[in-house]
Phi, psi and omega in degrees: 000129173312135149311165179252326196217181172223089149228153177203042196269347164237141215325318202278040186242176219276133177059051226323083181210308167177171162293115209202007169205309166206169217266173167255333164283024162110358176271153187276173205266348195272325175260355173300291192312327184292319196294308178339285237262286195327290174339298211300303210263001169260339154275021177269323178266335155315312195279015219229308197283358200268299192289330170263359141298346164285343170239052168062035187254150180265159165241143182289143207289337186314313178302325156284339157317317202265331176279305178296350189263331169300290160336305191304311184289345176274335182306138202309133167067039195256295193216148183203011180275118185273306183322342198248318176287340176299305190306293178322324182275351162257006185282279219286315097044293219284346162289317202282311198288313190304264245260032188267316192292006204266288161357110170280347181226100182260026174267159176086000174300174189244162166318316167300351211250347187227347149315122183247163159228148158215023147231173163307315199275003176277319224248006149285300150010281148279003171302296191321311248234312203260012172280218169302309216261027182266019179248098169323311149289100208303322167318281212288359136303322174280344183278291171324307158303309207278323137010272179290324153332299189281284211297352197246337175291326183309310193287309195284348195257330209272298196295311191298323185260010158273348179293316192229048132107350179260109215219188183189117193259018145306276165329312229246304156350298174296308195288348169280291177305345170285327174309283176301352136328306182267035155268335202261094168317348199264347224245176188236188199272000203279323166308330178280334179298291177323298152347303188283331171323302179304303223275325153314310147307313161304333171263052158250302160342301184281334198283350179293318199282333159278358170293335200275295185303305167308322157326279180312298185264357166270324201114183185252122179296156183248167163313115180216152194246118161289120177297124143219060165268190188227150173264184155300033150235169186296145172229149177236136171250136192267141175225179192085217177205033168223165214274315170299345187240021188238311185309294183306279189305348155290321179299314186280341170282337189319112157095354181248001172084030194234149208213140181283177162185138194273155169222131193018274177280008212242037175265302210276027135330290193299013186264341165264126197335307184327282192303001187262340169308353187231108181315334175277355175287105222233332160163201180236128194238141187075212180217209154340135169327318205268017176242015171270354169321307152277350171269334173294301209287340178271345176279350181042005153285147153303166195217139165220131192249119194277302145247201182309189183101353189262131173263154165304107184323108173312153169299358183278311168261349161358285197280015165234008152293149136232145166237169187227142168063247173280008211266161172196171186172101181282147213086353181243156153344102179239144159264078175350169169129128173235149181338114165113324188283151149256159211253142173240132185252040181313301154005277196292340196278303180320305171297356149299318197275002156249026174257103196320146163322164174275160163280125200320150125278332191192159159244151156122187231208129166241163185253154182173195195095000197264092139256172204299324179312324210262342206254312161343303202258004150276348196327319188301317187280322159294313167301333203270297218304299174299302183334302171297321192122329193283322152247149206253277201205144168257156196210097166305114164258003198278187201137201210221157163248188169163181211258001171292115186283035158276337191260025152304341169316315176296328181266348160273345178275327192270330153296328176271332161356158150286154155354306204259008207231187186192133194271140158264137193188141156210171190081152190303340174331324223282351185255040178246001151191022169297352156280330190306154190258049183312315192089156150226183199251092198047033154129001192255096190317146192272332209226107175269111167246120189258008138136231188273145180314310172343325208256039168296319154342307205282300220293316196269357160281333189282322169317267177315348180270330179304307171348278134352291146351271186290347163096005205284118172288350163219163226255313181294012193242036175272154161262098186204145226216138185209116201229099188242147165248156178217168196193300211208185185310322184292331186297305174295333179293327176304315188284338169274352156316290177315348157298291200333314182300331186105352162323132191219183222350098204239144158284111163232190209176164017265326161277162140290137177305162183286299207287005166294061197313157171339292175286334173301306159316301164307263205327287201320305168306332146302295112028280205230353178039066130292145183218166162235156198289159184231230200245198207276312184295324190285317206268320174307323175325282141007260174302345202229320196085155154306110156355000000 
Protein backbone atom coordinates (compact mmCIF):
# COMPACT_ATOMS: atom_id res chain seq x y z
CA UNK A 1 0.00 0.00 0.00
CA UNK A 2 1.49 4.03 -1.01
CA UNK A 3 2.20 5.62 2.38
CA UNK A 4 -0.22 8.46 2.55
CA UNK A 5 2.13 10.51 4.72
CA UNK A 6 5.97 10.49 6.27
CA UNK A 7 6.80 11.64 9.92
CA UNK A 8 8.82 10.81 12.29
CA UNK A 9 9.89 13.77 14.46
CA UNK A 10 8.39 12.32 17.50
CA UNK A 11 9.58 9.41 20.02
CA UNK A 12 6.00 8.05 19.72
CA UNK A 13 6.05 7.53 15.62
CA UNK A 14 5.21 4.22 14.49
CA UNK A 15 7.57 1.26 14.94
CA UNK A 16 10.03 3.95 15.65
CA UNK A 17 10.78 4.24 11.76
CA UNK A 18 7.68 6.35 10.92
CA UNK A 19 4.16 7.54 10.42
CA UNK A 20 3.01 6.51 7.01
CA UNK A 21 -1.20 6.52 6.86
CA UNK A 22 -1.77 8.68 9.88
CA UNK A 23 0.36 9.80 13.01
CA UNK A 24 0.05 8.18 16.39
CA UNK A 25 -0.55 11.44 17.85
CA UNK A 26 -3.46 11.76 15.92
CA UNK A 27 -3.00 13.92 12.84
CA UNK A 28 -4.52 12.89 9.37
CA UNK A 29 -2.29 12.25 6.68
CA UNK A 30 -4.24 15.61 4.82
CA UNK A 31 -2.60 17.64 7.69
CA UNK A 32 0.61 16.09 7.89
CA UNK A 33 1.31 16.73 4.29
CA UNK A 34 -0.02 20.50 4.98
CA UNK A 35 2.61 21.14 7.70
CA UNK A 36 4.67 19.38 5.00
CA UNK A 37 3.95 22.26 2.29
CA UNK A 38 4.24 25.01 5.26
CA UNK A 39 7.85 23.91 6.35
CA UNK A 40 8.55 24.03 2.42
CA UNK A 41 7.23 27.27 1.47
CA UNK A 42 8.44 28.77 5.05
CA UNK A 43 11.87 27.98 3.99
CA UNK A 44 11.30 29.68 0.66
CA UNK A 45 10.76 32.55 2.48
CA UNK A 46 13.93 32.36 4.81
CA UNK A 47 16.04 32.16 1.77
CA UNK A 48 14.74 35.14 0.36
CA UNK A 49 15.02 37.06 4.43
CA UNK A 50 18.59 34.98 4.23
CA UNK A 51 19.59 36.68 0.95
CA UNK A 52 18.27 40.42 1.88
CA UNK A 53 20.06 40.63 5.01
CA UNK A 54 22.82 39.58 3.12
CA UNK A 55 22.41 42.70 1.16
CA UNK A 56 22.31 44.79 4.06
CA UNK A 57 18.12 44.89 4.14
CA UNK A 58 16.49 45.05 7.56
CA UNK A 59 13.55 42.27 7.45
CA UNK A 60 10.43 43.44 9.22
CA UNK A 61 9.92 41.94 12.90
CA UNK A 62 6.18 40.54 11.67
CA UNK A 63 8.13 38.29 9.37
CA UNK A 64 10.28 36.99 11.76
CA UNK A 65 7.07 36.56 13.88
CA UNK A 66 5.36 34.67 11.04
CA UNK A 67 8.26 32.16 10.47
CA UNK A 68 8.36 31.47 14.19
CA UNK A 69 4.73 30.93 14.51
CA UNK A 70 5.09 28.43 11.65
CA UNK A 71 7.51 26.37 12.86
CA UNK A 72 5.87 26.47 15.95
CA UNK A 73 2.23 25.26 14.76
CA UNK A 74 4.08 21.99 13.38
CA UNK A 75 5.63 20.75 16.53
CA UNK A 76 4.04 17.04 17.26
CA UNK A 77 0.09 17.91 19.20
CA UNK A 78 0.47 21.22 18.21
CA UNK A 79 -2.28 21.99 15.32
CA UNK A 80 -4.25 19.36 13.67
CA UNK A 81 -6.81 22.60 12.17
CA UNK A 82 -5.85 22.03 8.18
CA UNK A 83 -8.33 25.28 7.56
CA UNK A 84 -5.52 27.39 10.01
CA UNK A 85 -2.44 25.58 7.69
CA UNK A 86 -3.97 26.64 4.48
CA UNK A 87 -4.14 30.19 5.70
CA UNK A 88 -0.59 30.18 6.75
CA UNK A 89 0.75 29.01 3.85
CA UNK A 90 -0.80 31.34 2.09
CA UNK A 91 -0.31 34.05 4.71
CA UNK A 92 3.37 32.82 3.81
CA UNK A 93 3.36 32.81 0.00
CA UNK A 94 1.86 36.29 -0.24
CA UNK A 95 5.18 37.63 2.51
CA UNK A 96 7.70 35.45 0.70
CA UNK A 97 6.58 37.17 -3.09
CA UNK A 98 6.26 40.93 -1.01
CA UNK A 99 9.92 40.93 0.10
CA UNK A 100 10.66 38.45 -3.44
CA UNK A 101 10.41 41.94 -5.02
CA UNK A 102 12.82 43.42 -3.01
CA UNK A 103 15.96 41.38 -3.99
CA UNK A 104 18.84 42.69 -5.74
CA UNK A 105 20.07 39.56 -7.19
CA UNK A 106 17.59 36.79 -7.22
CA UNK A 107 19.64 33.88 -8.96
CA UNK A 108 20.35 30.43 -7.35
CA UNK A 109 17.51 30.43 -5.71
CA UNK A 110 15.38 27.14 -4.75
CA UNK A 111 12.11 26.21 -5.83
CA UNK A 112 10.66 26.98 -2.43
CA UNK A 113 11.44 30.59 -2.76
CA UNK A 114 9.61 30.67 -5.90
CA UNK A 115 6.78 28.44 -6.08
CA UNK A 116 2.97 29.47 -6.84
CA UNK A 117 -0.01 27.59 -6.75
CA UNK A 118 -3.64 28.48 -7.74
CA UNK A 119 -5.65 25.50 -6.81
CA UNK A 120 -6.28 23.44 -4.14
CA UNK A 121 -5.36 20.31 -6.14
CA UNK A 122 -2.02 22.25 -7.71
CA UNK A 123 -1.27 22.68 -3.72
CA UNK A 124 -2.05 19.02 -2.87
CA UNK A 125 -0.34 17.86 -5.58
CA UNK A 126 3.06 19.62 -3.93
CA UNK A 127 2.24 18.58 -0.53
CA UNK A 128 2.70 14.81 -1.67
CA UNK A 129 6.23 15.93 -3.09
CA UNK A 130 8.29 18.44 -0.34
CA UNK A 131 8.12 15.91 2.50
CA UNK A 132 11.00 14.28 4.57
CA UNK A 133 11.76 11.75 2.20
CA UNK A 134 12.09 13.98 -0.43
CA UNK A 135 15.86 14.37 0.28
CA UNK A 136 16.98 11.14 -0.85
CA UNK A 137 20.13 10.42 0.68
CA UNK A 138 19.64 9.17 4.19
CA UNK A 139 23.12 10.80 6.05
CA UNK A 140 21.89 14.13 4.84
CA UNK A 141 18.05 13.62 5.53
CA UNK A 142 18.89 12.67 8.66
CA UNK A 143 21.11 15.94 9.37
CA UNK A 144 18.49 17.94 7.77
CA UNK A 145 16.04 16.84 9.90
CA UNK A 146 17.49 16.73 13.12
CA UNK A 147 18.49 20.68 11.63
CA UNK A 148 15.03 21.62 11.50
CA UNK A 149 13.92 19.77 14.40
CA UNK A 150 16.20 21.76 16.69
CA UNK A 151 14.81 24.99 14.91
CA UNK A 152 11.10 24.41 15.56
CA UNK A 153 12.06 23.70 19.25
CA UNK A 154 14.35 26.99 18.96
CA UNK A 155 10.81 28.53 17.54
CA UNK A 156 8.50 27.64 20.30
CA UNK A 157 11.12 29.06 22.93
CA UNK A 158 11.69 31.72 20.61
CA UNK A 159 7.74 32.39 20.51
CA UNK A 160 7.04 32.21 24.23
CA UNK A 161 9.85 35.48 25.02
CA UNK A 162 8.27 37.28 22.03
CA UNK A 163 4.92 36.88 23.73
CA UNK A 164 6.10 39.35 26.78
CA UNK A 165 8.29 41.79 24.54
CA UNK A 166 11.87 40.07 23.98
CA UNK A 167 12.99 39.63 21.15
CA UNK A 168 16.84 38.94 19.30
CA UNK A 169 17.32 39.70 15.43
CA UNK A 170 20.34 37.20 15.94
CA UNK A 171 18.15 34.49 16.75
CA UNK A 172 15.69 35.01 14.21
CA UNK A 173 18.34 35.77 11.78
CA UNK A 174 20.48 32.14 12.49
CA UNK A 175 17.14 30.21 12.31
CA UNK A 176 16.29 31.73 8.97
CA UNK A 177 19.16 30.95 7.17
CA UNK A 178 19.65 27.67 9.18
CA UNK A 179 16.09 27.02 7.33
CA UNK A 180 17.37 28.02 3.98
CA UNK A 181 20.21 25.85 4.58
CA UNK A 182 18.69 22.94 4.34
CA UNK A 183 17.48 23.73 1.03
CA UNK A 184 20.86 23.89 -0.33
CA UNK A 185 22.07 20.40 -2.28
CA UNK A 186 25.60 21.80 -2.10
CA UNK A 187 26.29 21.44 1.44
CA UNK A 188 28.00 17.55 2.51
CA UNK A 189 27.07 16.05 5.76
CA UNK A 190 30.40 17.27 7.18
CA UNK A 191 28.82 20.86 6.44
CA UNK A 192 25.48 19.73 7.56
CA UNK A 193 27.15 18.20 10.73
CA UNK A 194 28.75 21.67 11.48
CA UNK A 195 25.17 23.22 11.12
CA UNK A 196 23.28 20.97 13.54
CA UNK A 197 26.18 22.35 16.20
CA UNK A 198 25.59 25.74 15.50
CA UNK A 199 21.69 25.25 15.84
CA UNK A 200 22.96 24.18 19.62
CA UNK A 201 24.46 26.67 20.22
CA UNK A 202 21.78 29.03 19.37
CA UNK A 203 19.54 27.13 21.38
CA UNK A 204 21.27 28.00 24.31
CA UNK A 205 21.22 31.67 23.11
CA UNK A 206 17.35 31.44 22.95
CA UNK A 207 16.51 29.58 25.66
CA UNK A 208 19.06 32.36 27.93
CA UNK A 209 16.77 35.07 26.10
CA UNK A 210 13.84 33.27 27.41
CA UNK A 211 14.79 32.60 30.77
CA UNK A 212 15.42 36.81 30.61
CA UNK A 213 11.91 37.26 29.63
CA UNK A 214 9.99 35.30 32.22
CA UNK A 215 12.28 36.24 35.16
CA UNK A 216 12.29 39.84 34.35
CA UNK A 217 8.35 40.35 33.82
CA UNK A 218 7.32 37.31 36.57
CA UNK A 219 9.91 37.17 38.92
CA UNK A 220 12.51 34.63 39.67
CA UNK A 221 10.46 31.26 41.17
CA UNK A 222 10.89 30.08 44.62
CA UNK A 223 10.49 27.35 46.70
CA UNK A 224 6.68 27.18 46.50
CA UNK A 225 4.44 24.20 48.01
CA UNK A 226 1.40 23.52 45.11
CA UNK A 227 -2.04 22.49 45.89
CA UNK A 228 -3.86 19.69 44.21
CA UNK A 229 -6.95 19.24 45.54
CA UNK A 230 -9.88 21.23 43.79
CA UNK A 231 -12.05 23.68 45.66
CA UNK A 232 -16.25 24.53 45.54
CA UNK A 233 -16.12 27.00 42.59
CA UNK A 234 -16.58 26.73 38.86
CA UNK A 235 -13.49 26.34 36.79
CA UNK A 236 -11.01 26.92 33.85
CA UNK A 237 -8.10 24.62 33.51
CA UNK A 238 -4.89 26.07 31.64
CA UNK A 239 -2.55 23.41 29.59
CA UNK A 240 0.45 24.42 27.57
CA UNK A 241 2.84 26.21 28.37
CA UNK A 242 2.61 29.85 28.11
CA UNK A 243 2.76 32.50 31.06
CA UNK A 244 1.05 35.54 28.89
CA UNK A 245 -2.40 33.70 28.24
CA UNK A 246 -1.83 32.28 32.20
CA UNK A 247 -1.81 36.52 32.97
CA UNK A 248 -4.53 37.07 30.95
CA UNK A 249 -6.82 34.96 31.86
CA UNK A 250 -5.86 35.34 35.53
CA UNK A 251 -6.61 39.02 35.10
CA UNK A 252 -9.84 38.45 33.74
CA UNK A 253 -11.00 35.95 36.10
CA UNK A 254 -10.12 38.00 38.76
CA UNK A 255 -13.39 38.48 41.14
CA UNK A 256 -15.96 36.38 38.87
CA UNK A 257 -16.19 33.26 41.42
CA UNK A 258 -14.40 31.53 38.42
CA UNK A 259 -11.09 29.81 39.85
CA UNK A 260 -8.25 29.17 37.96
CA UNK A 261 -6.07 25.39 37.87
CA UNK A 262 -2.85 24.33 35.99
CA UNK A 263 -2.37 21.27 33.74
CA UNK A 264 1.09 19.61 33.13
CA UNK A 265 3.24 21.88 32.06
CA UNK A 266 1.70 24.85 32.90
CA UNK A 267 2.16 23.71 37.07
CA UNK A 268 5.33 25.70 37.88
CA UNK A 269 3.32 29.06 36.95
CA UNK A 270 2.90 28.57 40.58
CA UNK A 271 6.68 28.90 41.32
CA UNK A 272 6.58 32.31 40.11
CA UNK A 273 5.94 35.77 42.46
CA UNK A 274 3.73 37.13 40.10
CA UNK A 275 1.16 34.89 39.98
CA UNK A 276 0.83 34.14 43.76
CA UNK A 277 -1.14 37.61 43.99
CA UNK A 278 -4.08 35.91 42.80
CA UNK A 279 -6.38 33.91 45.34
CA UNK A 280 -8.38 32.11 42.29
CA UNK A 281 -5.36 30.66 41.18
CA UNK A 282 -6.12 27.39 42.92
CA UNK A 283 -3.58 24.55 42.35
CA UNK A 284 -2.80 21.82 39.69
CA UNK A 285 -4.54 19.77 38.77
CA UNK A 286 -4.11 16.01 36.87
CA UNK A 287 -0.34 15.34 34.99
CA UNK A 288 1.20 14.73 32.09
CA UNK A 289 -0.24 15.91 28.89
CA UNK A 290 -1.06 12.41 27.57
CA UNK A 291 -3.68 11.70 30.45
CA UNK A 292 -6.06 14.23 29.45
CA UNK A 293 -8.39 12.39 28.05
CA UNK A 294 -9.48 11.23 31.23
CA UNK A 295 -8.53 14.48 33.32
CA UNK A 296 -10.27 16.69 30.60
CA UNK A 297 -13.21 14.71 31.03
CA UNK A 298 -13.36 14.77 35.03
CA UNK A 299 -12.54 18.58 35.30
CA UNK A 300 -15.73 19.36 33.85
CA UNK A 301 -14.65 23.06 33.05
CA UNK A 302 -13.63 24.52 30.03
CA UNK A 303 -9.86 24.01 29.02
CA UNK A 304 -7.40 26.32 27.30
CA UNK A 305 -4.89 25.19 25.57
CA UNK A 306 -2.19 27.54 25.10
CA UNK A 307 0.59 25.21 23.00
CA UNK A 308 1.31 21.86 22.01
CA UNK A 309 0.58 19.10 24.07
CA UNK A 310 -3.12 18.78 22.64
CA UNK A 311 -4.41 15.30 22.16
CA UNK A 312 -7.19 15.01 20.00
CA UNK A 313 -10.33 15.79 21.81
CA UNK A 314 -13.31 13.25 22.75
CA UNK A 315 -16.67 14.14 21.70
CA UNK A 316 -17.80 14.13 25.44
CA UNK A 317 -15.82 17.28 26.05
CA UNK A 318 -14.88 18.49 22.77
CA UNK A 319 -17.17 21.67 23.16
CA UNK A 320 -15.40 22.59 26.43
CA UNK A 321 -11.73 23.04 24.39
CA UNK A 322 -10.62 26.13 23.68
CA UNK A 323 -7.49 26.95 22.08
CA UNK A 324 -5.02 29.95 21.66
CA UNK A 325 -2.06 31.27 19.81
CA UNK A 326 -0.13 28.23 17.90
CA UNK A 327 -2.64 25.53 19.13
CA UNK A 328 -5.63 24.39 16.81
CA UNK A 329 -8.07 21.77 16.63
CA UNK A 330 -11.00 21.90 14.12
CA UNK A 331 -14.70 22.13 15.96
CA UNK A 332 -12.86 23.45 18.64
CA UNK A 333 -13.29 27.16 19.99
CA UNK A 334 -10.08 29.31 19.05
CA UNK A 335 -9.31 32.10 20.58
CA UNK A 336 -7.85 35.19 18.71
CA UNK A 337 -5.01 37.55 20.04
CA UNK A 338 -1.45 38.27 18.11
CA UNK A 339 1.58 39.33 20.02
CA UNK A 340 1.21 42.05 21.90
CA UNK A 341 -2.95 42.57 21.88
CA UNK A 342 -4.60 41.38 24.89
CA UNK A 343 -6.85 38.40 24.28
CA UNK A 344 -10.21 38.07 25.44
CA UNK A 345 -11.32 35.49 27.17
CA UNK A 346 -14.93 36.53 28.37
CA UNK A 347 -16.09 33.27 25.90
CA UNK A 348 -14.70 30.74 28.04
CA UNK A 349 -15.05 32.41 31.64
CA UNK A 350 -18.68 32.90 30.75
CA UNK A 351 -18.76 29.05 29.75
CA UNK A 352 -17.17 28.14 33.28
CA UNK A 353 -19.57 29.60 35.50
CA UNK A 354 -22.09 27.41 34.06
CA UNK A 355 -20.03 24.09 34.84
CA UNK A 356 -20.10 22.15 37.98
CA UNK A 357 -16.24 22.37 39.97
CA UNK A 358 -14.24 19.81 39.26
CA UNK A 359 -13.97 16.64 40.27
CA UNK A 360 -11.11 15.61 42.89
CA UNK A 361 -8.56 13.38 41.62
CA UNK A 362 -6.22 13.64 44.22
CA UNK A 363 -4.67 15.39 47.71
CA UNK A 364 -1.90 16.67 49.02
CA UNK A 365 0.83 19.37 47.57
CA UNK A 366 3.95 19.30 45.28
CA UNK A 367 7.06 21.12 45.93
CA UNK A 368 9.19 23.14 43.01
CA UNK A 369 11.05 26.22 42.44
CA UNK A 370 14.37 25.11 42.33
CA UNK A 371 15.40 27.11 39.16
CA UNK A 372 18.38 28.40 38.66
CA UNK A 373 18.21 31.80 40.97
CA UNK A 374 16.50 29.82 43.96
CA UNK A 375 19.22 26.57 43.61
CA UNK A 376 21.89 29.58 43.27
CA UNK A 377 20.93 30.85 46.52
CA UNK A 378 21.09 27.39 48.41
CA UNK A 379 24.75 26.78 46.58
CA UNK A 380 26.48 26.83 50.33
CA UNK A 381 24.11 24.20 51.33
CA UNK A 382 24.28 22.09 48.27
CA UNK A 383 28.18 22.29 48.22
CA UNK A 384 28.28 21.28 51.83
CA UNK A 385 25.79 18.31 51.34
CA UNK A 386 28.63 16.99 48.48
CA UNK A 387 31.18 17.86 50.25
CA UNK A 388 30.36 16.24 53.33
CA UNK A 389 29.29 12.93 51.36
CA UNK A 390 25.57 13.16 51.81
CA UNK A 391 25.09 13.87 48.21
CA UNK A 392 26.93 11.33 45.74
CA UNK A 393 25.36 12.59 42.53
CA UNK A 394 22.62 14.55 40.64
CA UNK A 395 21.01 12.99 38.08
CA UNK A 396 19.23 15.50 35.33
CA UNK A 397 16.18 13.46 34.68
CA UNK A 398 14.21 16.32 32.42
CA UNK A 399 12.23 15.64 29.13
CA UNK A 400 8.70 14.53 28.06
CA UNK A 401 6.72 12.41 29.50
CA UNK A 402 4.11 10.30 26.99
CA UNK A 403 2.29 7.55 26.67
CA UNK A 404 4.63 4.51 25.92
CA UNK A 405 4.55 2.08 29.03
CA UNK A 406 8.44 1.91 27.91
CA UNK A 407 8.53 5.18 30.05
CA UNK A 408 7.61 3.28 33.40
CA UNK A 409 11.51 2.96 33.29
CA UNK A 410 11.71 6.26 34.31
CA UNK A 411 9.76 5.75 37.28
CA UNK A 412 11.37 2.82 38.25
CA UNK A 413 14.58 3.94 37.98
CA UNK A 414 13.92 6.96 40.07
CA UNK A 415 12.79 4.72 42.70
CA UNK A 416 15.46 2.61 42.32
CA UNK A 417 18.41 5.70 42.69
CA UNK A 418 20.39 5.61 45.96
CA UNK A 419 19.96 7.78 48.72
CA UNK A 420 22.35 9.64 48.32
CA UNK A 421 21.63 10.95 45.00
CA UNK A 422 19.21 13.89 44.03
CA UNK A 423 17.06 14.70 40.87
CA UNK A 424 17.31 17.60 38.94
CA UNK A 425 14.60 17.67 36.48
CA UNK A 426 12.30 19.94 34.15
CA UNK A 427 9.54 19.35 31.71
CA UNK A 428 6.74 17.22 31.94
CA UNK A 429 9.31 13.92 32.56
CA UNK A 430 8.81 15.23 35.98
CA UNK A 431 5.39 13.11 36.62
CA UNK A 432 6.82 9.60 36.34
CA UNK A 433 7.83 10.43 39.79
CA UNK A 434 7.64 14.10 41.23
CA UNK A 435 4.97 11.98 43.51
CA UNK A 436 6.84 9.51 44.65
CA UNK A 437 7.71 9.72 48.36
CA UNK A 438 11.35 10.46 47.62
CA UNK A 439 12.67 12.43 50.79
CA UNK A 440 15.34 14.62 51.13
CA UNK A 441 18.89 14.91 51.87
CA UNK A 442 19.12 17.52 55.08
CA UNK A 443 16.61 19.69 54.34
CA UNK A 444 17.25 19.36 50.24
CA UNK A 445 13.94 17.88 48.34
CA UNK A 446 15.42 14.31 46.61
CA UNK A 447 13.41 15.63 43.57
CA UNK A 448 14.61 19.55 42.50
CA UNK A 449 11.93 20.83 39.71
CA UNK A 450 12.92 23.63 37.87
CA UNK A 451 10.03 24.17 35.91
CA UNK A 452 8.70 23.71 32.08
CA UNK A 453 10.65 22.10 29.78
CA UNK A 454 10.94 25.93 28.44
CA UNK A 455 13.33 26.21 31.89
CA UNK A 456 15.94 23.73 30.91
CA UNK A 457 18.25 26.58 31.04
CA UNK A 458 18.21 26.52 34.77
CA UNK A 459 19.52 22.97 34.43
CA UNK A 460 22.34 23.70 32.31
CA UNK A 461 23.53 27.27 34.91
CA UNK A 462 23.34 25.03 37.73
CA UNK A 463 25.82 22.89 36.03
CA UNK A 464 28.20 25.62 35.18
CA UNK A 465 27.80 27.24 38.34
CA UNK A 466 28.76 23.82 40.48
CA UNK A 467 31.54 24.06 37.94
CA UNK A 468 32.65 27.21 39.11
CA UNK A 469 32.49 26.05 42.25
CA UNK A 470 34.36 23.24 42.56
CA UNK A 471 36.90 24.65 40.71
CA UNK A 472 36.54 22.16 37.73
CA UNK A 473 37.74 22.18 33.89
CA UNK A 474 35.33 20.45 32.52
CA UNK A 475 31.92 20.48 32.93
CA UNK A 476 31.68 16.25 32.61
CA UNK A 477 33.70 16.09 35.77
CA UNK A 478 30.88 16.82 37.69
CA UNK A 479 28.93 14.50 39.67
CA UNK A 480 26.29 14.59 37.58
CA UNK A 481 24.80 12.16 35.43
CA UNK A 482 22.07 12.62 32.56
CA UNK A 483 19.09 9.88 31.77
CA UNK A 484 16.80 11.90 29.66
CA UNK A 485 13.61 11.46 28.13
CA UNK A 486 12.50 13.00 24.82
CA UNK A 487 9.28 13.02 23.20
CA UNK A 488 9.14 16.05 20.80
CA UNK A 489 11.22 18.96 19.04
CA UNK A 490 11.72 21.33 22.32
CA UNK A 491 13.42 18.05 23.95
CA UNK A 492 15.47 18.20 20.62
CA UNK A 493 16.93 21.66 20.88
CA UNK A 494 17.75 21.12 24.73
CA UNK A 495 20.03 18.28 23.74
CA UNK A 496 21.82 19.94 21.20
CA UNK A 497 22.41 23.19 23.69
CA UNK A 498 23.73 20.46 25.76
CA UNK A 499 26.35 19.07 23.08
CA UNK A 500 27.04 22.72 22.58
CA UNK A 501 28.02 23.37 26.50
CA UNK A 502 30.42 20.22 25.72
CA UNK A 503 28.05 17.68 27.92
CA UNK A 504 28.98 14.07 26.79
CA UNK A 505 27.40 10.78 27.55
CA UNK A 506 23.80 11.94 28.37
CA UNK A 507 21.29 8.55 28.07
CA UNK A 508 18.41 9.20 26.48
CA UNK A 509 14.89 7.24 25.89
CA UNK A 510 13.33 5.88 25.70
CA UNK A 511 13.96 5.23 22.07
CA UNK A 512 16.73 6.84 19.97
CA UNK A 513 15.25 9.03 17.49
CA UNK A 514 13.79 7.39 14.31
CA UNK A 515 15.07 10.26 12.20
CA UNK A 516 18.74 9.31 13.17
CA UNK A 517 20.43 7.62 10.34
CA UNK A 518 23.04 4.64 11.38
CA UNK A 519 25.80 7.18 10.84
CA UNK A 520 24.63 10.13 12.02
CA UNK A 521 23.97 8.32 15.00
CA UNK A 522 27.59 6.77 15.28
CA UNK A 523 29.19 10.13 14.90
CA UNK A 524 26.98 11.47 18.05
CA UNK A 525 27.76 8.07 19.94
CA UNK A 526 31.42 8.59 19.12
CA UNK A 527 31.35 12.25 19.46
CA UNK A 528 29.82 12.71 22.26
CA UNK A 529 28.84 9.16 23.95
CA UNK A 530 25.10 9.31 23.36
CA UNK A 531 23.38 6.52 24.57
CA UNK A 532 20.08 4.63 25.06
CA UNK A 533 18.56 3.34 27.62
CA UNK A 534 18.76 -0.87 28.78
CA UNK A 535 16.79 -1.71 31.91
CA UNK A 536 17.10 -0.06 35.68
CA UNK A 537 19.67 -2.55 36.86
CA UNK A 538 22.09 -2.07 34.04
CA UNK A 539 21.89 1.66 33.30
CA UNK A 540 22.31 2.04 37.38
CA UNK A 541 25.48 0.11 36.72
CA UNK A 542 26.35 2.14 34.20
CA UNK A 543 25.94 5.41 36.08
CA UNK A 544 26.86 4.11 39.69
CA UNK A 545 29.26 1.20 39.76
CA UNK A 546 28.79 -1.97 41.21
CA UNK A 547 26.89 -2.00 44.55
Amino acid sequence: MEPKMFCFQCQETAGNKGCMFGGVCGKKPETANLQDLLIYVTKGLSEITTRLRSEGKEIPAAIDRLITTNLFMTITNANFDDDRFIDRINETLSSRDELFEQLHDDTGLSDAASWQYRTAEERTLKADKVGVLDTGNEDLRSLRELTLYGLKGMAAYNKHANVLGYADTAIDAFLQKALAKTLDDSLSTDDLTSLVLETGSFGVKVMALLDTANTSTYGNPEITKVELGVRNNPAILISGHDLRDLEMLLEQTANTGVDVYTHSEMLPAHYYPAFKKYPHFAGNYGNAWWKQKEEFEAFNGPILLTTNCLVPPKESYKARIYTTGSVGFSGCKHIDGEIGETKDFSAIIEHAKKCPPPTQLERGELVGGFAHHQVLALADKVVDAVKSGAIKKFVVMAGCDGRSPARNYYTDFAKALPQDTVILTAGCAKYKYNKLPLGDIGGIPRVLDAGQCNDSYSLALIALKLKEVFGLNDINQLPIVYNIAWYEQKAVIVLLALLSLGVKNIHLGPTLPAFLSPNVAKVLIENFGIAGITDVDTDLEIFFGKN
